[in-house]
C-alpha positions in Angstrom: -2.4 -19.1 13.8 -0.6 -18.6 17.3 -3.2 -17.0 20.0 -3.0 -15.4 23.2 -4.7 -13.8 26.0 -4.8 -9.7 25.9 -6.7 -7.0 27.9 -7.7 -3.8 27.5 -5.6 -1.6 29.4 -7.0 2.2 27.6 -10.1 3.0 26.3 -10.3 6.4 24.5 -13.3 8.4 22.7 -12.0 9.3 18.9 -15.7 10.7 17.7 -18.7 9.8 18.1 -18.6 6.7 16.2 -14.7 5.5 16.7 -13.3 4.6 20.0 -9.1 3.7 20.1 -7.9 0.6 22.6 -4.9 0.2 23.7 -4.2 -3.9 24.2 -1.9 -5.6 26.4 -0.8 -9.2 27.0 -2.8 -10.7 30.2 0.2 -11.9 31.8 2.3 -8.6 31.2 5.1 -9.6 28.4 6.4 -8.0 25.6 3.8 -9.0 23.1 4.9 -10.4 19.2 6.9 -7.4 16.8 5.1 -6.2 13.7 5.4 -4.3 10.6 3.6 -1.7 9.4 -0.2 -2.3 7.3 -0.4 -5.4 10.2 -3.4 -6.2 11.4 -4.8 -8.2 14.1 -7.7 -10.9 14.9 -10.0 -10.6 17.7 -12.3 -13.3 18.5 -15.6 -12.3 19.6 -17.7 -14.6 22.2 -19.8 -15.9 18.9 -17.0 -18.0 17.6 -15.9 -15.3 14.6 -13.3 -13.1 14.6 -12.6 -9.6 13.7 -9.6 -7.9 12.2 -8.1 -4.7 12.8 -4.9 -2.6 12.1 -2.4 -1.6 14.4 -1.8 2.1 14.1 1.7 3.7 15.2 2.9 7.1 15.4 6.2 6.4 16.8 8.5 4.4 14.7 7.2 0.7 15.7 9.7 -0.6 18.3 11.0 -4.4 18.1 9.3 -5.2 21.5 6.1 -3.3 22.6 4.3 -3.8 25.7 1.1 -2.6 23.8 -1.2 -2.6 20.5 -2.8 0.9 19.2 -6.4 -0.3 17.4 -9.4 2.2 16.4 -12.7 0.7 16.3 -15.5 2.4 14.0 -19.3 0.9 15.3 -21.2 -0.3 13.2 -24.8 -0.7 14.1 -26.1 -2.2 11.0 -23.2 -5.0 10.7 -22.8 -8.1 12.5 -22.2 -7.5 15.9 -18.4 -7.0 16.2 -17.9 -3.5 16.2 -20.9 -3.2 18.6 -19.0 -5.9 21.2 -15.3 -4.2 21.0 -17.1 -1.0 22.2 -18.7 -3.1 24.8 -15.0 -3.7 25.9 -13.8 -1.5 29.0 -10.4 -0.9 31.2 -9.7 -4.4 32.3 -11.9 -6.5 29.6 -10.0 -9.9 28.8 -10.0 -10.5 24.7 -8.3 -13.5 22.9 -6.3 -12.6 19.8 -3.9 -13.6 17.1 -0.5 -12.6 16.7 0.2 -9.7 14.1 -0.3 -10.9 10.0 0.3 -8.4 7.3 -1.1 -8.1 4.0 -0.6 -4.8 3.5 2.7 -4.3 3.4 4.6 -1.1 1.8 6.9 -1.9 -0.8 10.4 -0.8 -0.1 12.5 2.0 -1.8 9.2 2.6 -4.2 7.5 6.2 -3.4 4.1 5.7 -2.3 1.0 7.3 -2.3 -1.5 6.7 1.0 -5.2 7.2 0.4 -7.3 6.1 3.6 -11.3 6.5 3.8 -12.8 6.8 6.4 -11.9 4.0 9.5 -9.7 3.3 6.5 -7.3 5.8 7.8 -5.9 2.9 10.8 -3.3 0.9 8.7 -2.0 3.9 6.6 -1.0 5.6 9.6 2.0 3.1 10.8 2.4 3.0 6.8 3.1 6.9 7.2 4.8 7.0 9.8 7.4 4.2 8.4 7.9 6.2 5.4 8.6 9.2 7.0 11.2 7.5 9.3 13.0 5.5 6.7 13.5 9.2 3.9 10.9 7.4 1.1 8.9 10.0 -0.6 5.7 9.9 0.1 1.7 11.4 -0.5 -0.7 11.1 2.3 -4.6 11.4 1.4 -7.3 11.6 4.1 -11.1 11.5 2.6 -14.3 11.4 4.7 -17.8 12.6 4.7 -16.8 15.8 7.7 -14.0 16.3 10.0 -15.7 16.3 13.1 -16.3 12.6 12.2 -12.9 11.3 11.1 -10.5 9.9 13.6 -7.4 11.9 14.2 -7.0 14.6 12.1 -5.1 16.9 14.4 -2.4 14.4 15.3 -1.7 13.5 11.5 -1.6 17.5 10.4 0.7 17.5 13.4 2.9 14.4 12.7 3.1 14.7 8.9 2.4 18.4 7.8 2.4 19.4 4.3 2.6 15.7 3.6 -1.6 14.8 4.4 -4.1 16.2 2.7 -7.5 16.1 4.4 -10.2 15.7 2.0 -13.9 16.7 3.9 -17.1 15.6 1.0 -18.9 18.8 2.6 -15.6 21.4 2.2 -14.1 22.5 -0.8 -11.0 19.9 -0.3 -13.3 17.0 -1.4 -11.6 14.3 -2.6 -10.7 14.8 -6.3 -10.0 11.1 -7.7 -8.5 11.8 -10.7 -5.7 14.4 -9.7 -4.5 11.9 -7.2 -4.0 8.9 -10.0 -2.6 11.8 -12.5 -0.3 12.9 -9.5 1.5 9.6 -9.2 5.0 9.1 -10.6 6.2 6.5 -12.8 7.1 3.9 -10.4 4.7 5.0 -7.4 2.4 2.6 -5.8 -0.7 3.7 -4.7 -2.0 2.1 -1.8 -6.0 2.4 -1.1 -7.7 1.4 2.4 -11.1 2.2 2.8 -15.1 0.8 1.8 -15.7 -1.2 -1.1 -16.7 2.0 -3.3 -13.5 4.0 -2.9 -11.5 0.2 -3.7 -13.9 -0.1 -7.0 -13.4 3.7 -8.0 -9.6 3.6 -8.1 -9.6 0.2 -9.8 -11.5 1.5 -12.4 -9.7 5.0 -13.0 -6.3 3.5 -12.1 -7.0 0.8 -15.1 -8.1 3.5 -17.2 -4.8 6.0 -16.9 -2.6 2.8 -17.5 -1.2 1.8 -14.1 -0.2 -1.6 -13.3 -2.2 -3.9 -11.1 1.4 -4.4 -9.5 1.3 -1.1 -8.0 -2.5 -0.7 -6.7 -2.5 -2.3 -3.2 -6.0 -2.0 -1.4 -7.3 -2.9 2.1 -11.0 -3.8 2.3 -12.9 -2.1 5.5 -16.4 -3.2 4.8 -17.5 -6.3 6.0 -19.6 -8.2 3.5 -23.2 -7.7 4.1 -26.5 -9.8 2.7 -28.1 -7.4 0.0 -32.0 -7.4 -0.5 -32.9 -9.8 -3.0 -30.3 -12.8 -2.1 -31.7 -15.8 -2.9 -30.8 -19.5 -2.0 -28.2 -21.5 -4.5 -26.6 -24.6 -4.6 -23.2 -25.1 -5.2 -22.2 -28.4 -6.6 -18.6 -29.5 -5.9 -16.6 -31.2 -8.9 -14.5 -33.7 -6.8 -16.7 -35.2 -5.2 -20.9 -34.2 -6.5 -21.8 -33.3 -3.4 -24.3 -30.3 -3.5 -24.9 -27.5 -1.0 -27.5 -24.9 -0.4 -26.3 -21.3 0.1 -28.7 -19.5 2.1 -28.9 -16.3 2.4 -26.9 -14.5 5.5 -24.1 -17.6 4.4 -21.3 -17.6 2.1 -20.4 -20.8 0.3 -17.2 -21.0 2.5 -19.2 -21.0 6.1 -21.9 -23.8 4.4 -19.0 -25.7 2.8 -16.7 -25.5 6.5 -20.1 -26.5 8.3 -20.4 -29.7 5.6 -17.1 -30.6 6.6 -14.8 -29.4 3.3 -12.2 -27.5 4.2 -11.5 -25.0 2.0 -8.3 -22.2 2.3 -9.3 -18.4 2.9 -8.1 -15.1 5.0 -9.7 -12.1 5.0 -13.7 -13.2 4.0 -14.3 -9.9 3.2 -12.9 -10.2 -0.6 -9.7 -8.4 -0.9 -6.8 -10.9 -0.3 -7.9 -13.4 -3.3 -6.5 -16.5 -1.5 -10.2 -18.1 -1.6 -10.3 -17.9 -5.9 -11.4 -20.9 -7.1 -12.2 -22.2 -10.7 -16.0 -22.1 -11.9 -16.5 -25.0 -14.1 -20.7 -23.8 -14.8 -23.0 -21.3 -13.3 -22.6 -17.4 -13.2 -21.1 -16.2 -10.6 -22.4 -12.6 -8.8 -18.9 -11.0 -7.9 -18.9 -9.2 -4.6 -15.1 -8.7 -3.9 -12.4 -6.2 -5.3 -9.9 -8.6 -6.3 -11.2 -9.4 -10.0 -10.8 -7.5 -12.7 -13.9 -6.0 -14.8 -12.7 -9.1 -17.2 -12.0 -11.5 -14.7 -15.7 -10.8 -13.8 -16.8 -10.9 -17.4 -15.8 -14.3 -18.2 -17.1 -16.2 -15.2 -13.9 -18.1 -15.1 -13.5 -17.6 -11.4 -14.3 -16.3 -8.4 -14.0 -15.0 -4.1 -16.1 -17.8 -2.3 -16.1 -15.6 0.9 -17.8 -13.0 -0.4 -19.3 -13.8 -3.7 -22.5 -15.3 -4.7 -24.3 -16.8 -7.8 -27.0 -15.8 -10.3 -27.9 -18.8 -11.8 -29.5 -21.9 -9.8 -26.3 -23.9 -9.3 -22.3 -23.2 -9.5 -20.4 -26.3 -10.0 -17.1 -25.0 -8.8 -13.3 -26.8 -8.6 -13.0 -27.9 -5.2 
């Protein structure tokens, strides 16, 4: 993936928790065109990366001199969010060129539902729609207002369109009337932590709506839960076993062994890291699998996902 040198040129306080940066190539140019849903990778001095979505209020121009990101710390994850608000006026960042996975699917009507940090991507999602005539529903869910980025700029920008949902007002976020609202041939689009994604899977599968219309974003990085245990995972090529500590996922252990293995997002929403499960029981962690997919042990997200029996001999 194509890299280049960036720097912060803007650093502005959102809430308490969010900050927005404003990024722009070290040596001055026009940096790369995007669409929007894009997102971008920032490598952080530990060797990983981190991803997040450009955000446009202005219908996206072909050649930009800047990139809009919010940043949402997180002091219990892994360190990223905690180093991009480290980042000041000035502050030299490496970073990949513009990749979308998120991308709004043309002439359909759409419905946007962002929670929380969620809310970056669907913004130049929003604003696209509203500059090309497609019909469209905007819903904005968080715990307070105070504490979500932006409100007064998206009631400004796209009026009776959003719908702010507040969990301590009475416009909390009623699930079930935005799935009933959608039309026939609407694509709901969902951006936000693992528990919204799983929640709308589940009620979405239940009211009948194709899988070919839910399109989701993952915000949460995966994080080690209490009780993960060490497991070996056996490879069917070649009988060579690994152990998966915990804190790892099979595809940093496998990398570090020297198997290269194809993956994106690592946080179990893009699916391009499925592989086969020939024995073992997998412990599904992403929200790409279906409730049967997950039943029948047939596959599974090596970036995310773990296992509950000793060994997984899987098909790599």
């Amino acid at each position: 993936m194509s890299k280049f040198n960036a720097i912060v040129r803007e650093v502005t306080v959102l809430t308490d928790r969010i900050s927005e940066f404003q990024i722009g190539a070290a040596d001055g140019s026009a940096l790369p065109t995007w669409e929007a849903g894009a997102h971008v990778l920032f490598d952080l001095p530990d060797g990983d990366t981190r991803a997040y979505s450009l955000i446009a209020f202005d219908p996206i121009p072909e050649a930009t001199e800047s990139y809009r990101i919010a940043v949402q710390r997180e002091p219990e994850g892994k360190g990223g969010s905690t180093h991009m608000h480290g980042l000041k006026p000035g502050a030299e960042i490496s970073c990949a060129v513009p990749k979308n996975d998120f991308a709004v699917t043309p002439g359909a009507p759409a419905v946007l539902l962002a929670g929380g940090i969620g809310i970056t991507p669907m913004i130049s999602m929003a604003t696209t729609l509203k500059a090309t005539g497609q019909a469209f529903a905007f819903h904005y869910t968080g715990r307070s207002a105070p504490l979500m980025a932006y409100c007064n700029t998206l009631r400004e920008t796209f009026g009776d369109a959003l719908k702010l949902h507040c969990d301590d007002e009475e416009t909390a976020l009623d699930l079930d009337a935005v799935i009933s609202s959608m039309g026939a041939d609407a694509h709901l689009y969902v951006c936000g932590p693992k528990g919204l994604i799983e929640a709308v899977k589940t009620k979405a599968d239940a009211a009948g709506i194709a899988t070919d219309r839910i399109h989701f974003e993952l915000f949460d990085a995966p994080q080690e839960q209490a009780g993960d245990s060490p497991f070996e995972v056996e490879l069917a090529s070649s009988g060579e076993v690994f152990t998966i500590p915990p804190g790892q996922s099979i595809i940093d252990v496998l990398e570090a062994g020297g198997v290269d293995v194809m993956y994106d997002c690592q946080r179990g929403d893009c699916g391009i890291c499925q592989c086969d499960v020939i024995s073992g029981t997998p412990d599904h962690r992403d929200v790409v699998l279906s409730e049967a997919e997950r039943a029948a042990g047939n596959v599974m997200q090596i970036c995310v996902s773990r296992a509950k029996s000793p060994r997984l001999v899987l098909d790599i």
